[in-house]
N, C-alpha and C positions, 0 to 999 in steps of 0.2 A: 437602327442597328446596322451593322457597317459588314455584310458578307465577305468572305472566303473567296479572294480572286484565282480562277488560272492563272494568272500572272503572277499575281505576290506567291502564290503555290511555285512557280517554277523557279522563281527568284533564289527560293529555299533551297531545293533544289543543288541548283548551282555555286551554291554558296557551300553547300555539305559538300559536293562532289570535288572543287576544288580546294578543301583540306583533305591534303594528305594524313595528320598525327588523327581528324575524324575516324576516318578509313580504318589507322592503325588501332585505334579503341573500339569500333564497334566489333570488329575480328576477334580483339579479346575480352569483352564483355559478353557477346555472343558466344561463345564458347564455356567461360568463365562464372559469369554471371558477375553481376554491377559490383557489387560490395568489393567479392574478392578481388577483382579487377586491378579497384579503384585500392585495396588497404597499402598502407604508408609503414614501413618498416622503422620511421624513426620512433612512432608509437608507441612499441612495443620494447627499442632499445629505452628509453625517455621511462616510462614503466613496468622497472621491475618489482618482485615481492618483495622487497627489503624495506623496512619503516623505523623509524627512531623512536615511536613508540608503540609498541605490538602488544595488546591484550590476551589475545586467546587464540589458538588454533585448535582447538575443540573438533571434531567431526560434525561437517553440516547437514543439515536438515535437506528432503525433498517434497514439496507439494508437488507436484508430477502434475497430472492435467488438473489443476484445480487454481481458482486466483484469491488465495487463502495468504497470500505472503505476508500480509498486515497483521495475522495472527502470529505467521511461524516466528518474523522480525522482533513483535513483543516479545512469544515463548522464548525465545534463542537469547534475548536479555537476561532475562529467567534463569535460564537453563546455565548459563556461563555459569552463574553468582551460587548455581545448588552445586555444580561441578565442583567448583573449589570451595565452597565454605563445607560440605559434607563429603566431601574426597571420592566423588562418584564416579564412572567410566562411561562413555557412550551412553549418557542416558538424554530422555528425552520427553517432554511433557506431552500432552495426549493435543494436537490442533484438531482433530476429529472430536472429542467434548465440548472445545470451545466453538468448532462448526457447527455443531448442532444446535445449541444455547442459541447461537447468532440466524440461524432459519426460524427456529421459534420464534424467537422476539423481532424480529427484521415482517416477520407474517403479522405480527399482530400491529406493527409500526403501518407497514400497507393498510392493515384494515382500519387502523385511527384515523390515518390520514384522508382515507375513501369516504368514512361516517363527517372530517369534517370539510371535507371541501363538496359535500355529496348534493350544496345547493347551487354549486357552481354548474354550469353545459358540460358536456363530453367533450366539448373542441376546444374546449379552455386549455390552457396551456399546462397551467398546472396540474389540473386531470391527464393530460394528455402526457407529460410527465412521469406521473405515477403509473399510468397504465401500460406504456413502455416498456417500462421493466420492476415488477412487481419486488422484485429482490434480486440481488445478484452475491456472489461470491467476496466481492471488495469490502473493501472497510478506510478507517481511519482511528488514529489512535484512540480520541477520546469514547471512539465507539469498541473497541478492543477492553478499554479500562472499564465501559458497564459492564461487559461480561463478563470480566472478571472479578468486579467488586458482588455482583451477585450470584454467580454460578460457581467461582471458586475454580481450580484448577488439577487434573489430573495426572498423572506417569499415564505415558504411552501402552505401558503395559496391561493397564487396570482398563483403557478403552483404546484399543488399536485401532489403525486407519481399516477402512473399508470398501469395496470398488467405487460406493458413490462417495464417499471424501475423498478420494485420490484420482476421482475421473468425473468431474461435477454436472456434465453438458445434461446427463438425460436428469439428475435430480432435479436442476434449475426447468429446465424445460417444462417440467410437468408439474412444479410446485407452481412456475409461474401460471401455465394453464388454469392450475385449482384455484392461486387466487385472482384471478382476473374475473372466472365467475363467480367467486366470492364478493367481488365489488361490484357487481350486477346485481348481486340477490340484493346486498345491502342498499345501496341506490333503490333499487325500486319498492324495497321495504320501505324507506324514508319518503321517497315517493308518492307513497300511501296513506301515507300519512300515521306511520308507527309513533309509539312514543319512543323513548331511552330506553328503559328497560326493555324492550318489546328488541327492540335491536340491540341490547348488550346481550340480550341470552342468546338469537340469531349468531352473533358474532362467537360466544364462546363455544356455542355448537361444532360452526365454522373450524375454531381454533380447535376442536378435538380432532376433529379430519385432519389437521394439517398434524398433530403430534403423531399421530398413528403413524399419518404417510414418513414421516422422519425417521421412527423408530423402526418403523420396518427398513428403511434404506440403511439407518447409520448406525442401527444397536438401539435399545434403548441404553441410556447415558446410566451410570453408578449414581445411588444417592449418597452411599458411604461405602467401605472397601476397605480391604487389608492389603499395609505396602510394605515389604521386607528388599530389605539391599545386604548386599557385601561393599565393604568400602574399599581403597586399594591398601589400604593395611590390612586385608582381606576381615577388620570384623563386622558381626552378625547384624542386623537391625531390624525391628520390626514395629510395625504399627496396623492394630487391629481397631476395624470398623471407625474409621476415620473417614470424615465429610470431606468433600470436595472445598468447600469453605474454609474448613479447622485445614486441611494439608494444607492452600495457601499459605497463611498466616503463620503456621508452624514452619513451612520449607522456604518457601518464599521472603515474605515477610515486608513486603514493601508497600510505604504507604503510597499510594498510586495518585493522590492527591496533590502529591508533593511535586509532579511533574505539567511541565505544559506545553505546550506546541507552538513553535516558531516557524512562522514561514517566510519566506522571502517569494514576496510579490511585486515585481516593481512597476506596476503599472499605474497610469493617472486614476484610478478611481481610487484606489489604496494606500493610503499615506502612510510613511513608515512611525509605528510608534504610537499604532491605535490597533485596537481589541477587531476581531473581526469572528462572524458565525454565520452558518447556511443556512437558510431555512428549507424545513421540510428534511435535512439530511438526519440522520440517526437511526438506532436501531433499538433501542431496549427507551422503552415508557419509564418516565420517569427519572430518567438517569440526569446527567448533568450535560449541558447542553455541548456541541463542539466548539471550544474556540479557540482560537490563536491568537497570537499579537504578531505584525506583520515588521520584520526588522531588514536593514541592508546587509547587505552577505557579508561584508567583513564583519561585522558584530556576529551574524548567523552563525558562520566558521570560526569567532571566536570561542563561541559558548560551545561550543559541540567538540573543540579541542580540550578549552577547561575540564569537560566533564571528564575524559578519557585522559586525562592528568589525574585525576584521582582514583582510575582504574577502573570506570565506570561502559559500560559500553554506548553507541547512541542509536535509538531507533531513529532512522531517515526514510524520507520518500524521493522520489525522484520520477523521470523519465526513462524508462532504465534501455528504454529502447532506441534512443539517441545516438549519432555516431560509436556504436558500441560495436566490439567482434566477442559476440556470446562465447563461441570456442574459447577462443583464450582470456578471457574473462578482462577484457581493456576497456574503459569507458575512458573515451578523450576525444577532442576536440580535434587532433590531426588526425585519428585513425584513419580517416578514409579523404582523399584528393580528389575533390572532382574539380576543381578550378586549372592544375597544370594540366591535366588530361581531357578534359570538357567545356571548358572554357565557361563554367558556372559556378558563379558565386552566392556564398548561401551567406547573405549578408543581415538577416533580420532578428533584431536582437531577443532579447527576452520576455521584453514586457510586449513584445511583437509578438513574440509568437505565443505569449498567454491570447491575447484580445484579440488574432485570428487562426483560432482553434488549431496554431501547429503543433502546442503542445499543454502537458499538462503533467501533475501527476500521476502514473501508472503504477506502480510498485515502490513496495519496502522494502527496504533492506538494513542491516546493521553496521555502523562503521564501530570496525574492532582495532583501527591501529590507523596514525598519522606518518608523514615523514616531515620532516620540520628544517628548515636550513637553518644556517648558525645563527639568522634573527630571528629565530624562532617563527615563520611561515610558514605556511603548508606548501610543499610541492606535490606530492599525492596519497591519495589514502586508501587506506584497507577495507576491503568490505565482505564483509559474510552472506550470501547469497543463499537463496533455497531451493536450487535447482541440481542439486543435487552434488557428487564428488569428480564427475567426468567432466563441466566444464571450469574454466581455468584454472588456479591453482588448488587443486583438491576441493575446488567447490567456493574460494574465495575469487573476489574480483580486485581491480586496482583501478580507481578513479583518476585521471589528474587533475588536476586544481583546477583549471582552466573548466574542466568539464563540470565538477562539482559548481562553479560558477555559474555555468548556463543553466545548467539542467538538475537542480536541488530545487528541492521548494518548501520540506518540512524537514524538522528535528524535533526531538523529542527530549528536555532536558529539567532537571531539576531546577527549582523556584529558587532555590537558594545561590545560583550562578545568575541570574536577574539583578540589574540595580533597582533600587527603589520605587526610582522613576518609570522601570520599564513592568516592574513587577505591579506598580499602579495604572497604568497602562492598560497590563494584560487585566487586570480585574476589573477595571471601567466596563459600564456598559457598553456591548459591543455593538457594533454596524453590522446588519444583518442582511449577508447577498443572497442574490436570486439561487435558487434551486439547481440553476443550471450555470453556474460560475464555475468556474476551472478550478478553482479552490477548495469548491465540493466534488470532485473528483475521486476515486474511489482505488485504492491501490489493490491493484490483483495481482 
């Protein structure tokens, strides 16, 4: 190993001290701070709200301290499609029903996974894994779509948010707590040499603790409910003692089957135009496994335009924390200059910075509107955010192309915008990556 000289130290040194334009940016970073420092005014001229083709300006959604976007992104698909096909105003689907569904089942996914890997060591990776973090807040589509094929969907109104869905730090905290010594007791029951049943009733024991602990945080959830509206032709509507299930299907209505998840991965292990799945990622037992077919961005950005040509909106994931100014709601690639000012160039592409850990999927969001030049390209897009109406435009953001480039990784689109080949593809059996791939990444 090659030590820290005084010399090479003073060499530095003298090399800061004599730039002058150094000098003139630490003054204003130091006061400033980096970002603001460093933001690029063409960014912001380069992206404004005007698109050629604009879906919805709907009033958006807030998950405020919780990393629920993955849910609000689906509901907010939702929510457009009841807006205008039943003439509704400010309405909003209940992400605190569908939070709670996703702690149940995400508890009882931890404790599958404890019972089967429970003959592995504690320092296994895999173990080590799971025990990390017992559950969390994030999701992924195909994980959204079990709870919703089996829980059904609520109005905001029938189950409102609650301080633990809208501020999740001490619920996670102490759920995780209960199930870590959940997967102690169960380990050393197996251990023991329990049988199956001896440990399926242990675990469903288990699992009554954790519904209690939920119900007292988040309500306990409707099993059926009366929903009445005023439409904006102001007439009456009502619906008595209706399932959470029967509302889907009746307001909703969409076969969720029909959709599937594209990502754009371009790295050497992921070839484009093969099935791919996480192991270990999921949340609801039994459901349908995650997958994706892995495609190059132009194709990605074509099919996420198609859709939004037939007025459809698209659920996306992304990096959303990437050269972005959350104020003003700009995701791009120039926003911020550190190269004429710092004399740093951030040169490492994409499939670089999946394979070392600079980036990944973090959040979902909805793209509701393209801007298209006259060959029909994208140059930047609309996006509905859930962070509420105070930052960028009323709560919408604006990607540039460039940036949607870098830093996209899913969409979310119906089967029938797939060719044949890519739709046989998606349905081959998949390649099944490690637990801790960038692809199982979790959008909060």
């Amino acid at each position: 190993m090659s030590e820290l000289t005084q010399t090479f130290t003073d060499k530095l040194f003298m090399d800061y001290e004599a730039n002058a334009k150094f000098r003139a940016v630490e003054n204003a970073v130091t006061h400033n701070g980096l970002l603001k420092s460093l933001e690029t005014r063409q960014s912001e001229v380069e992206n404004d709200y005007v698109f050629s083709i604009d879906l919805t300006k709907d009033e958006v959604a807030n998950q405020k301290a919780s990393g629920r976007c993955w849910m609000f992104a689906a509901l907010n698909t939702f929510r457009h499609k009841l807006i205008s096909e039943f003439k509704l105003e400010n309405f909003e689907l209940s992400q605190a029903h569908t939070f709670f569904w996703d702690k149940y089942e995400k508890s009882n996914w931890f404790l599958e996974q404890v019972i089967a890997t429970a003959n592995q060591e504690l320092g296994s990776r895999k173990v080590k894994f799971l025990l990390d973090i017992p559950q969390q807040d994030g999701g992924q589509w195909d994980m959204v779509v079990a709870l919703f094929e089996k829980y059904g969907v609520v109005p905001k109104s029938v189950y409102p948010e609650s301080i633990s869905s809208s501020a999740s730090r001490e619920l996670n905290q102490y759920l995780n707590k209960l199930l870590r010594q959940d997967a102690q007791i169960l380990r050393e029951l197996i251990a023991g040499g329990a049988d199956r049943a001896t440990v399926q009733n242990k675990k469903e024991e288990l699992l009554q603790e954790v519904f209690n602990f939920l119900a007292m945080n988040l309500g306990l959830p409707p099993r059926s409910f009366d929903f009445a509206y005023r439409d904006k032709d102001n007439n009456y509507q009502a619906e008595k003692e209706i399932t959470p299930q029967a509302f889907y299907e009746k307001y909703v209505g969409l076969k969720l089957s029909d959709y599937v998840s594209v990502i754009n991965a371009p790295t050497d292990d992921k070839p484009y135009g093969k099935s791919y799945t996480v192991d270990m990622l999921g949340n609801v037992v039994g459901s349908r496994a995650v997958r994706y077919i892995n495609l190059d961005m132009k194709r990605f950005k074509e099919l996420a335009i198609a859709q939004m040509k037939q007025g459809e909106t698209v659920w996306f994931g992304s990096d959303v924390g990437q050269v972005s100014d959350r104020q003003k709601g700009i995701l791009a690639t120039n926003t911020y200059d550190f190269g004429s000012a710092m004399d740093i160039q951030l040169t490492q592409d994409k499939a670089g910075r999946l394979d070392y850990s600079e980036s990944l999927m973090t959040h979902a969001m909805v793209l509701t509107g393209v801007d298209l030049d006259d060959q029909g390209n994208p140059v930047k897009w609309k996006v509905e955010n859930s962070w509420g109406d105070k930052v960028g435009q009323k709560g919408y953001f604006v990607a540039s192309d460039a940036w949607m480039d870098e830093y996209t990784y899913q969409i979310v689109i119906r089967k029938e915008f797939l060719t044949a080949e890519e739709l046989a593809a998606y349905e081959a059996e998949p390649q099944v990556l490690a637990p801790w791939d960038p692809m199982g990444a979790l959008a909060k």
